[in-house]
C-alpha positions, 0 to 999 in steps of 0.5 A: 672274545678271548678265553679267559684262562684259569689256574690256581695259584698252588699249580703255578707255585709247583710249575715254578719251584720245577723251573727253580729246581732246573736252574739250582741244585741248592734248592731243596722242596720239603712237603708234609705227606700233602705233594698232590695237593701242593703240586710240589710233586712235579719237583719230587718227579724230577729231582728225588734226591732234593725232595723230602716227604716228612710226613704230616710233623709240619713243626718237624719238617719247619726244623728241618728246613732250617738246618738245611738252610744253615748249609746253604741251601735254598728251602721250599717247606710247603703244606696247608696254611693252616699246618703250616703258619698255624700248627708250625708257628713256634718253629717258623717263629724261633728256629726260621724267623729268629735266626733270618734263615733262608726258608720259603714256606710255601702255604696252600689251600689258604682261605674259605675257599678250600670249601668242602674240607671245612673250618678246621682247614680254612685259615683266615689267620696265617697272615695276620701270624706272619706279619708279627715275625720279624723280617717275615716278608709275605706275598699273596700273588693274585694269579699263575703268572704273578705267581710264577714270578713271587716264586722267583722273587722269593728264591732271591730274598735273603731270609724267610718269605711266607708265600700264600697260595690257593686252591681254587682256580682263579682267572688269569689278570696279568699277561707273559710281560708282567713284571713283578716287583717285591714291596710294590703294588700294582695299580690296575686301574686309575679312578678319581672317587673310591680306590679298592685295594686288594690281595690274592684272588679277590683281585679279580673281584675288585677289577669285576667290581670297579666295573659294577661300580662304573655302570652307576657312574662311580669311577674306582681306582684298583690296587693290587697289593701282593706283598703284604708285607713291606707293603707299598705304603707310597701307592697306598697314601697316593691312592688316599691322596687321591680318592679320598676313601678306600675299601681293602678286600682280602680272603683273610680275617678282617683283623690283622690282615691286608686291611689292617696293614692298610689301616696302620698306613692310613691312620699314621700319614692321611687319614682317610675312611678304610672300610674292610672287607673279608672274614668277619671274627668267625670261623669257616664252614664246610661248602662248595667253594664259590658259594662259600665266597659269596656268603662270606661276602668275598665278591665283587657286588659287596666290594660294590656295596663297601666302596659306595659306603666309603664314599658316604663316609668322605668329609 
């Protein structure tokens, strides 16, 4: 049996802005005193003079990131989730949304998975925040390749990108072959009775699940969505079509989420029963981070136990 491979998210973000940064003298990284703990650092290392530490003014570094890109340059703005869609919102709202500048925030450290560093830090709603900007494009990539590749993906898109990243190592699901595709979902797995449809790193736990649930002899459909928003309304409506019921997981509040986005999908063309899970109207507290998750409920044995309750709810 294979090693299975573990990286965070927020390593394979750094790996890739350096890749970025040999391939283009316009991009330019900004970080808010937090280098380390973003991995932008590797780039500063490298290319000094298109680095810039702002210090902890998150909203200042924002602004400054869009006056860069007014001179054409590509900007990757990274901090915390939380500093950086929740602290900087107005200036990522007006002076990098409005005026659809080329700015990339790059947002660590999202979720209850932070662990020890606590509710202030845990951010539940920086998705739920960015959906509501205007031409905001958003992806939570599930693992270090997928994330490799929304890096460049993101360094394309003419406008702003939310990329969401975490700090937890999670298991690597795709391989070197793997092709990411802006606003397309990824269908892991095809099944016939509940179709669990996930984001980030509650990816991994959906495909864990689908195989508790095959055990019972439920057959589970999983989808990953990593662009949460254009989200991929066609695989979501044919998984409906399909299965009859879905389950959404997402480390992020249960409203205005990956599970909402769902939700508007379902209800506007088949509707179908969506249960939701993820953080329930609450807030976070401070804890090892895998034990966080579960007692949150963000695993596989309760994307087991939502799924079944889906299928309950089938006409």
């Amino acid at each position: 049996m294979s090693e299975i491979v573990k990286k965070a998210t927020r390593e394979a973000y750094g790996s890739a802005l350096l890749e970025l940064g040999k391939k283009s003298d316009k991009v330019i990284v900004l970080d808010a005193d937090l280098a380390a703990a973003t991995k932008t650092g590797s780039f500063k290392n490298e290319f000094p003079d298109r680095f810039f530490d702002t210090g902890i003014a998150e909203s200042n570094m924002m602004g400054i990131a869009a006056g860069l890109a007014t001179e054409g340059f590509t900007v990757f703005a990274s901090s915390f989730a939380m500093f950086a869609a929740g602290r900087a919102f107005e200036q990522i709202r007006n002076s990098i949304g409005y005026t659809h500048l080329n700015v990339k925030i790059g947002a660590t450290h999202a979720g209850i998975s932070v662990g020890e560093d606590g509710a202030s830090h845990q951010c539940c709603e920086d998705i739920a925040l960015m959906r509501t900007i205007p031409g905001m494009t958003i992806i939570n990539p599930a693992d270090d390749i997928e994330t490799r590749e929304a890096v460049f993906a993101a360094a394309e898109i003419d406008g702003p990108v939310y990329l969401r990243f975490g700090r937890l190592a999670t298991p690597r699901i795709f391989d070197e072959n793997y092709k990411f595709e802006l606003g397309k979902g990824v269908q892991i797995k095809e099944g016939t009775d509940v179709t669990i449809i996930a984001t980030g790193l509650m990816v991994n736990e959906a495909i864990i699940a689908s195989e508790i649930l095959e055990k019972e002899g439920i057959n589970a459909a999983v989808v990953n969505i990593h662009t949460i928003k254009p989200i991929d309304k066609d695989i979501i409506i044919k998984a409906a079509e399909k299965t009859g019921c879905i389950v959404t997981a997402e480390e992020h509040s249960v409203i205005g989420g990956l599970g909402g986005a769902v939700s508007e999908v379902i209800t506007e063309t088949i509707p179908v029963p969506v249960v939701k899970l993820g953080v329930y109207d609450e807030f976070g507290q401070s804890g090892p981070a895998k034990e966080l998750l579960d007692l949150y409920g963000l695993n596989a044995e309760n994307i087991a136990i939502k799924a079944k309750e889906s299928i309950k709810m089938k006409k």
